[in-house]
N, C-alpha and C positions, 0 to 999 in steps of 0.2 A: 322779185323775191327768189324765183327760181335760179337766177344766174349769180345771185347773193351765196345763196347756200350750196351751188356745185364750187365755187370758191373759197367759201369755209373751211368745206372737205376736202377739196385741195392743200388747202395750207393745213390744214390738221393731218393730212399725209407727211407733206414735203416739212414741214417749219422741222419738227422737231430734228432731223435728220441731219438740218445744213444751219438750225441754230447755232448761234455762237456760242462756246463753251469755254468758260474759263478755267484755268489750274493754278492756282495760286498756293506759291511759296514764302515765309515767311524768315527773318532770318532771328535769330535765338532773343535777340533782346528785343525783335518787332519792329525796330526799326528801319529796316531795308526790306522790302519788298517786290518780287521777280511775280506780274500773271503773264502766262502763257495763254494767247487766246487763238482756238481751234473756229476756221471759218470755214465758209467753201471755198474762199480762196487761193487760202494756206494758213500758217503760222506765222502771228505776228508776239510779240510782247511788250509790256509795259513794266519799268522800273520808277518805283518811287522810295524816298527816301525821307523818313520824320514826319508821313503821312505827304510831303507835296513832290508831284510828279518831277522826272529827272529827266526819262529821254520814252516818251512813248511810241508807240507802232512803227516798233522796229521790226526786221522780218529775218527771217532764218530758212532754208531751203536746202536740198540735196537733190542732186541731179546725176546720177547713176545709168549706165548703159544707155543714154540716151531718152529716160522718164525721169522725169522730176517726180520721186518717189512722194515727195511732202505735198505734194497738189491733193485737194479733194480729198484732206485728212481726216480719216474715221477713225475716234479712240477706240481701245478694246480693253483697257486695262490702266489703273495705276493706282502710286504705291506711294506715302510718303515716312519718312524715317528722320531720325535725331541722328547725324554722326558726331561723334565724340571721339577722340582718340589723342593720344600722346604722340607726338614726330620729335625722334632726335636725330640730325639732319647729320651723318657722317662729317662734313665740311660746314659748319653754321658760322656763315654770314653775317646773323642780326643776331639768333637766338638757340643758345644751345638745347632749348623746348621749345617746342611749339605745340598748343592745342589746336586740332584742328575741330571746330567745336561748328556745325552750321545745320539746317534744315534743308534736305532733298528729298526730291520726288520725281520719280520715274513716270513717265506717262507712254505706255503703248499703244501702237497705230496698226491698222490692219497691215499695211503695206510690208511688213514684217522691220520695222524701222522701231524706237524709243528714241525721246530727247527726256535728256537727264537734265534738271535745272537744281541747281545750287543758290541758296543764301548763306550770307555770313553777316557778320556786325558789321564789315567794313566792303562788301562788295558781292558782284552775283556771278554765276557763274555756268554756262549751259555748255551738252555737248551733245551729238548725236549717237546712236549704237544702231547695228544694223544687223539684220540673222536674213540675208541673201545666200544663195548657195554660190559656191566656187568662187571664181575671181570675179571682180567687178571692175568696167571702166568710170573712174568719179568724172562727170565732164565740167561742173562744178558745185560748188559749196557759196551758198548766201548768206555774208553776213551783212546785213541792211540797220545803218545805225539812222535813225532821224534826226539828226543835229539841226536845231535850231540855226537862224542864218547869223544871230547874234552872239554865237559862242565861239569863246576865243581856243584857236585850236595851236597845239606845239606838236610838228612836224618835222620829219628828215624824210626828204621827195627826191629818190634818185629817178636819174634818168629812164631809166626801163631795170629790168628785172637782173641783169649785171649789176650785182652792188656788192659791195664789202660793208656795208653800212655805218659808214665816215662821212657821211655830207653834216655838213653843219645844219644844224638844227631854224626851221623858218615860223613865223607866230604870224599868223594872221587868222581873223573870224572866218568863219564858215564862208560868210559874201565875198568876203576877198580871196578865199581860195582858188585859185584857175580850176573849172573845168578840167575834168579829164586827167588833169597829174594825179600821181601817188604817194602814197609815203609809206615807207617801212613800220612795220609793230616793233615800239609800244608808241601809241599816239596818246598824248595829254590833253585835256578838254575841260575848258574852264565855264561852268554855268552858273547862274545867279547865285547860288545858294550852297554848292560845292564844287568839287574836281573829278573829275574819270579818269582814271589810267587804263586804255584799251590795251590786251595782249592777249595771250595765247601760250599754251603749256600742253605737256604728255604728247608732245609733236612727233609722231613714229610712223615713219612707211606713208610722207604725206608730205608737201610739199608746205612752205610760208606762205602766210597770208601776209597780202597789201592793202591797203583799203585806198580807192579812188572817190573821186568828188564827181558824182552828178548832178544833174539838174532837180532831183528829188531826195536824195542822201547820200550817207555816206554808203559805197559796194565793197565788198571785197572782190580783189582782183589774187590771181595765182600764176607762178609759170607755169608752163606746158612740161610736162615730162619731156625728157632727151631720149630719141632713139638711137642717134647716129652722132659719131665725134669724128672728128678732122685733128689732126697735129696743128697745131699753133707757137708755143712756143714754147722754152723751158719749164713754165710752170702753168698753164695754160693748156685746155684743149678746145678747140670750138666746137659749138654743138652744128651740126649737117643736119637733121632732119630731129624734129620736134612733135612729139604727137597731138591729137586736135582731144585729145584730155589733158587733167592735172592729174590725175594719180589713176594706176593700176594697182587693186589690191585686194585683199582676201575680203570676200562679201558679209563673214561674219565677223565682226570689229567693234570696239570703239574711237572714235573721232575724235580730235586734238580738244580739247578743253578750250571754250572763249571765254574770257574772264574779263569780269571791269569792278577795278578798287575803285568805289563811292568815297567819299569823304572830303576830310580837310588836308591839308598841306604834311601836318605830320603822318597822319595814315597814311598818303600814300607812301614815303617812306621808310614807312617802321614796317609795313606789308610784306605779308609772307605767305601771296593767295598760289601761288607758284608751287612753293613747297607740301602745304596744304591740301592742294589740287592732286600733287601725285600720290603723297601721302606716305607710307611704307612701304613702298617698292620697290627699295636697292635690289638688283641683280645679283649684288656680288655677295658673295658667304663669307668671304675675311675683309675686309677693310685696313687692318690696324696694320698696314703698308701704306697704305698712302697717308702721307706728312707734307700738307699745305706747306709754305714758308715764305721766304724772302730771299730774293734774286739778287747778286749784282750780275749788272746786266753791260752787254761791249758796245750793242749796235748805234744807240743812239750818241755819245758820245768817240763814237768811233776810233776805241782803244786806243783814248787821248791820255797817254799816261806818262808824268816827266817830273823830272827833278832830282835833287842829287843821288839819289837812292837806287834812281832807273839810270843802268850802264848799258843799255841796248836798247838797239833799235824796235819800238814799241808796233806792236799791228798783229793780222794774226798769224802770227809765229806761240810758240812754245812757251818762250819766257815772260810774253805780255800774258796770259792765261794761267801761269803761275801767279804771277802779281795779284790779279783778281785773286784767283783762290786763298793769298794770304790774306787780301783786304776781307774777304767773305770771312774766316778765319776767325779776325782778331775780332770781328764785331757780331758773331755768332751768327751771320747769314748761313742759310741754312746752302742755298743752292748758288752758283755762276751759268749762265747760259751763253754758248757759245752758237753767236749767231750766222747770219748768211756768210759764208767764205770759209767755216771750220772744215767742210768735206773736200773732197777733189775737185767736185763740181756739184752743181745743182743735179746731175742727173747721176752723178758717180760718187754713190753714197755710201758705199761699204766700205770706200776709201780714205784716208783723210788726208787735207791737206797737206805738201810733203813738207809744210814748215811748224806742223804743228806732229806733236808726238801725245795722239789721242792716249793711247792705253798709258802711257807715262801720269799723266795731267790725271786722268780717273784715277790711278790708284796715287798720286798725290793728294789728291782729293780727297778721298780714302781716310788718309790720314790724320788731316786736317776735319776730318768730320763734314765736309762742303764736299755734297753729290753735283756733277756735270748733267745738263740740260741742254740736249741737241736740237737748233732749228732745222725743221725740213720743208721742200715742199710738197701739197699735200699730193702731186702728183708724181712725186718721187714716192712716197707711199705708198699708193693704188700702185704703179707695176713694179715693184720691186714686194712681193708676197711675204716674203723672208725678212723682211728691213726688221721690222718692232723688235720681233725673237733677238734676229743679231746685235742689234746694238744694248737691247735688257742685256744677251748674255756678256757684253764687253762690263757691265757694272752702271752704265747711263741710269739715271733715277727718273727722267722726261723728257717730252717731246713738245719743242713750241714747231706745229703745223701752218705753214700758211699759203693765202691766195686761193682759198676757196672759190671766195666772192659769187658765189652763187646759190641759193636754197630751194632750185624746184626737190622732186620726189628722189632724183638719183640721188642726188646729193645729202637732202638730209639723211638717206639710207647710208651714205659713205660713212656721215659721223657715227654712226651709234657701228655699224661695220670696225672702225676705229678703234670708238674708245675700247669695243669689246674685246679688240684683239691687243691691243693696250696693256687694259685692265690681265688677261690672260698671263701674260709677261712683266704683271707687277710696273707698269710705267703710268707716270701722269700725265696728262697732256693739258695743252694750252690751246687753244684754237684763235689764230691769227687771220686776218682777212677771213670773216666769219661774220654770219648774221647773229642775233641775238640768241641768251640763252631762252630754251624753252622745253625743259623739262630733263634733258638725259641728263643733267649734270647730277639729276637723286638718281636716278634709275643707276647709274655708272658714275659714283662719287671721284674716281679717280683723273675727270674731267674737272681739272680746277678752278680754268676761269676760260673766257672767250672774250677777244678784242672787240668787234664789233660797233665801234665809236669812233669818232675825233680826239684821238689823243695824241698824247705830248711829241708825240714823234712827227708831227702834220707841222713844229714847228712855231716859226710864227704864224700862221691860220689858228693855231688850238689856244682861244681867247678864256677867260673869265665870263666874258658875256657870253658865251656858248657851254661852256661846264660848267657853270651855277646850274644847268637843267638835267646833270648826271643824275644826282638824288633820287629826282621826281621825276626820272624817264626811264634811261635806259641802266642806272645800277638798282633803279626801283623791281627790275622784273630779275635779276640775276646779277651775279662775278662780271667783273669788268675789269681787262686787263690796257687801261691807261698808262701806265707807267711814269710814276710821277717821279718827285726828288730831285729836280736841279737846282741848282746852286746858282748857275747864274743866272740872274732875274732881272729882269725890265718892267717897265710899265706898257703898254703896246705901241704908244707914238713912237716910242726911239729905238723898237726893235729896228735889230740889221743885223744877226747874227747869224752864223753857220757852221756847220760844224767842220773842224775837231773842237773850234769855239762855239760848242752847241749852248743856246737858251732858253729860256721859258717865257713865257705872260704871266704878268703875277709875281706878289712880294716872297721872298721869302721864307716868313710867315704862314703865306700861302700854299707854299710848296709843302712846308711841313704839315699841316693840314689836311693834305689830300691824304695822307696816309691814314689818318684817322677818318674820314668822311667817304673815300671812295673806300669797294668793298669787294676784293680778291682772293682765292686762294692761292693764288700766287703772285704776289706782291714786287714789284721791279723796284729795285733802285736804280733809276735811268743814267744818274750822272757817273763821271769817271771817279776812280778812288781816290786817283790825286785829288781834284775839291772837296772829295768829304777828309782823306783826310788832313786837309789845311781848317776843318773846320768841324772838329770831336763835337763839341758840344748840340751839335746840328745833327751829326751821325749818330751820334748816340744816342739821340731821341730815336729818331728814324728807325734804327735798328732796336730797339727795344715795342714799338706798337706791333701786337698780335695780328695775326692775317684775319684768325677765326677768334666769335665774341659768344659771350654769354647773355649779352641784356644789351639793347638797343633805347635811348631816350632822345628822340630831339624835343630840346630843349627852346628851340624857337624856330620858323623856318615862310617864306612867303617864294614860290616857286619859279624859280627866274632872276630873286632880287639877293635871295641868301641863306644860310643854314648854319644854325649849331646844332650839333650833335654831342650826345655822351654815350660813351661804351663802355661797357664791363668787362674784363678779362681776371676771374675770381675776385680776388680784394681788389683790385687796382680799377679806377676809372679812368679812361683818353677821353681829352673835348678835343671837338676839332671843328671851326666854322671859316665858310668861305664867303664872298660875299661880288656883287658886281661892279660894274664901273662907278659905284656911287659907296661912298662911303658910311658904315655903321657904328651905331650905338647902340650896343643892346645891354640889358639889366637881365638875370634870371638865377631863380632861385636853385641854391644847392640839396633842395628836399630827397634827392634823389640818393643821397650818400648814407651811409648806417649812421643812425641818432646815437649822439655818445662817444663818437670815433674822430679824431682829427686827423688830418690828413695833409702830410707835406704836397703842395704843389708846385709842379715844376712847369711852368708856362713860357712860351715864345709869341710874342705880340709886334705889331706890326711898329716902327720906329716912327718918332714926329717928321720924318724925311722921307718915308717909303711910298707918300705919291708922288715925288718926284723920282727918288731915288730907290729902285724897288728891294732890293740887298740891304735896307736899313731895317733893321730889327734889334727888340733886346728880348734877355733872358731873364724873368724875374722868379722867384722860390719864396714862397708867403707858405702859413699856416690855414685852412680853413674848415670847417665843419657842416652839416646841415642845415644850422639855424641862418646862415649866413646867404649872400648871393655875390654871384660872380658877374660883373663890371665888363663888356669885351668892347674896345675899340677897334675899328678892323678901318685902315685907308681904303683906298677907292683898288680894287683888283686884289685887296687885300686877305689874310687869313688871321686866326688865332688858333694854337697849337696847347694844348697840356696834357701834364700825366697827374694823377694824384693818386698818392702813396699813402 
């Protein structure tokens, strides 16, 4: 009895101390729910969604100067709150509002640490905060997801931490994932009962997260901060010595936002947990300078321009850079981008090439109302300090930057370094060879879009079967600059094309599509003027779909196989749907249109020849209203295209 009851007292000392405690957030309609449970261990959490479990005892961690601050977590406080607020997002993508409308709660820890957990209707959201004094070395960051071995995962695994994040997109479960590889954010995760879209936002003074496949979960992995750089090449520096952390930075902060949209196929598309997450925190005091728009664009067709009209020799010279500006011109494009070859050299930038008469072409330009868009690279940038000022003051409206291809801590510090000296000088930029968006693009709107994909410029590699997963990946988290619009189209067996005879994957149809389905503020039209203009009716759709919407509706969508979408641009709605190597039939109603209102529609659908022959399309103009529904047949690689007026 006596060894009964010094054991009682024991655990009546110790239990309460290292019992398990949970915090539980809810999200406004109750349906999604974040608990954070506090062990001796550390912090783990559990997400359910409609009452049944989604992804349990997942773990989260901070490891600072060398202690894992999150070990042997003792609460001291917390707090929880309704946020409600209005976001009108300077550049809106989906939605010219957004409510950001969720359940948080703050939980404080002795270690002088807080993790901040979010709920919403459609997803959760956790971040860390830290009141350490002076600088801190972070040596890493745990983010530990527990994926069942049965769930189907949508991945892009580059080789190591050099990546521009272009690899093609790979799908396989959890068991079949290799050991050890990585994959870029945002990953897609398919479980019995819904979808997760993993990302990451409010990324400042911090490197990207990867997440790796171990023998227990899914980890996140990080590059190492760069100490030391080496010359490499014209655009290009290598890193020489690498620190044994991921970030150095100020000990009192907030930490990147992780975020994971719950749901079904059209949430995660119509999601705006991104925008939401930062909330109202543009930087900038004036905005009404920066004007999203539409690009014609040289590189990918490489300044393929001929016919009777053209009496010189086309390339980039002067008079081929006029041409553009009149094709931008007569079809209200807003901007022309003169891409790699317009300066002296890659590294002699003040200069321009001696066959091209830059200040001529700008105040041409001028004229014509179509502002010049200079590509650089991004390490013509970094040492040349004076570059942004000098070429804002020549009259330039943007900068497409490229070849970053890297996102440890220096580097995400370069972009927001950028955009702010950018923004300073009234310019917009594009971020080419670029990881995904994640968060500066509210903070500094005058960041319009970032490559960050497999697009049309990769050629024949950039398939349908790999850009059906834009959507519901990577234009799910941010602007994506693919660069759609070609003209000449194939089905993929009979690609063989090249350029100045540059091609696509994909009907027609299709191409006119992306314009409405992928989502930029700064919009390419990839091909040369010569094919659009042998083909008005194709351009002038093209050039009439908005960059930036007011109402987002998919209207049907299964992730990997297809998507329609509708957008609003005031009265006017664009449908745009793509679809895989498998052909569709879909039926769906027009509920979505103001009752009482008819509406001309002006549609491009895929032709009875366009799986063999992918350039076979017609153009049909019917009457329709709300009570009625819209009919889409889409071939195999195929798209459907409309405006209603």
């Amino acid at each position: 009895m006596k060894k009964i009851t010094i054991l009682s007292l024991l655990l009546s000392i110790f239990m309460p101390t290292w019992a398990q405690k949970t915090v539980t957030v809810k999200s406004p309609d109750g349906q999604v729910e974040m608990r954070l449970n506090v062990t001796a261990e550390g912090l783990t959490y559990d997400l359910f969604r409609a009452g049944n479990a989604v992804l349990t005892e997942n773990t989260m961690g901070l490891e600072l100067n060398g202690k894992e601050i999150t070990a042997a977590p003792k609460i001291t406080g917390q707090k929880t709150i309704h946020l409600q607020e209005t976001i009108r997002p300077v550049v809106p993508l989906k939605f010219s509002t957004i409510q950001n409308d969720c359940n948080e709660a703050t939980v404080n820890f002795k270690n002088q640490f807080s993790v901040v957990l979010r709920a919403y209707n459609d997803g959760v959201a956790y971040r860390f905060v830290t009141r350490q004094k002076g600088q801190v070395e972070v040596n890493n960051e745990t983010i530990g997801l527990n994926v069942p071995q049965s769930w189907k995962l949508h991945l892009q695994e580059p080789k190591d931490f050099w990546t521009s994040y272009e690899e093609k997109y790979t799908h396989k479960t959890r068991a079949e994932w290799t050991e050890g590889t990585m994959s870029n954010l945002p990953v897609l995760m398919e479980g019995p009962n819904c979808k997760v879209l993993v990302c990451e936002t409010d990324l400042q003074d911090y490197p990207c997260a990867f997440l790796k496949n171990t023998d227990n979960n899914l980890k996140s992995v990080f590059p190492p901060m760069p100490l030391k750089f080496e010359p490499w090449y014209d655009r290009r520096l290598k890193i020489a010595e690498a620190a044994d952390y991921i970030a150095k930075t100020e000990g009192t902060r907030a930490f990147p936002w992780r975020y994971m949209v719950i749901g079904n196929d059209a949430q995660i598309v119509e999601n705006t947990m991104s925008a939401r997450l930062i909330g109202n925190n543009c930087e900038l005091a004036d905005t009404d300078w920066i004007k999203p728009g539409r690009v014609s664009w040289d590189w990918w067709n490489r300044w393929s321009i001929y016919g009777p009209d053209v009496n010189f020799v086309a390339g980039i010279n002067t008079p081929t850079y006029k041409y553009y500006i009149d094709f931008a011109s007569k079809y209200g494009l807003e901007y022309i981008i003169m891409d790699e070859g317009c300066s002296a050299s890659t590294t002699d930038v003040f200069h321009a090439n001696p066959d091209v008469d830059l200040e001529g072409l700008i105040r041409y330009g001028a004229q014509k109302n179509v502002g010049i868009v200079l590509w650089l690279t991004w390490l013509a940038v970094e040492e040349n300090p004076t570059l942004l000022e000098t070429i804002a003051s020549w009259g330039v409206k943007g900068v497409k930057i490229d070849f970053m291809d890297r996102s440890d801590q220096w580097m995400v510090n370069w972009y927001e370094r950028t955009a702010k000296e950018a923004a300073k000088h009234h310019l917009f930029v594009d971020y080419h060879g670029a990881f995904k968006p994640a968060g500066l693009e509210f903070r500094y709107p005058n960041v319009l879009s970032y490559e960050g994909v497999r697009g049309m410029e990769q050629m024949g590699t950039c398939v349908p079967e790999n850009s059906i997963y834009f959507p519901f990946m990577r234009n799910a988290v941010g602007a994506m600059d693919y660069t759609p619009g070609a003209m000449q189209s194939t089905q993929p067996e009979r690609y063989g094309a090249e350029a100045p005879n540059a091609m696509s994957i994909g009907t027609r149809a299709y191409q006119l599509a992306l314009f409405v389905v992928f989502e930029s503020g700064i919009q390419m039209l990839a091909d040369s003027p010569t094919e659009y203009l042998k083909r008005p009716d194709c351009t002038e759709f093209l050039a009439s779909v908005p960059v930036t919407w007011d109402e987002t509706r998919v209207l049907d969508a299964k992730a990997g196989e297809y998507i329609l979408v509708a957008k609003r641009k005031g009265d006017e709605w664009f449908i745009g749907g793509m679809t895989n190597n498998t052909p569709r039939d879909l039926t769906v109603k027009l509920d979505f249109l103001t009752v009482g209102k008819s509406y001309t529609q002006t549609s491009f659908t895929d032709g009875p020849n366009a799986h063999r022959q992918a350039m076979d399309y017609r153009k049909n103009v019917n009457t329709v209203n709300s009570q009625g529904t819209l009919q889409v047949k889409m071939a195999r690689n195929g798209g459907f295209a409309a405006v209603l007026k």
